[in-house]
C-alpha positions, 0 to 999 in steps of 0.5 A: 517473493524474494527474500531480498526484496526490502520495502521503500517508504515513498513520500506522496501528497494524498490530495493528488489521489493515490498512486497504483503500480505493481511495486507499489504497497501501501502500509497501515502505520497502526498495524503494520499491515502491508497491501499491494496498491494493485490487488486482483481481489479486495484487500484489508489491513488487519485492523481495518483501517485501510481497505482496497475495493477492486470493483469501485477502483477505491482505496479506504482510509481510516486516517491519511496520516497513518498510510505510508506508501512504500516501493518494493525493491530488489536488489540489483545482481 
């Protein structure tokens, strides 16, 4: 990964589901722990709070507060 890219925090309603793309992540507000919303293997943060099952197509969370859901972004050359 670039060491230019720098995370976006995107706001998002999680009664709606949560969204997946390849420059999406999501961020455990407790740890810090950042996960990619498109893993190719099933994925925790540190503290476990947040988890990805690739399998059943789920996202695990712990407390919706404490999720942010950011955007990679790269600076335009």
């Amino acid at each position: 990964m670039s060491e230019d890219a720098k995370y976006v925090a995107v706001p998002f309603d999680f009664s709606q589901g949560y969204p997946t793309a390849p420059d999406l992540f999501y961020q455990c507000a407790v740890c810090g722990g950042i996960l990619p919303s498109q893993p190719p293997d099933n994925l925790g943060c540190p503290c476990n709070r947040l988890f990805i099952d690739v399998e059943a197509g789920r996202l695990s969370v712990e407390e919706n507060e404490k999720l942010r859901l950011l955007r990679r972004e790269f600076p335009k050359t």
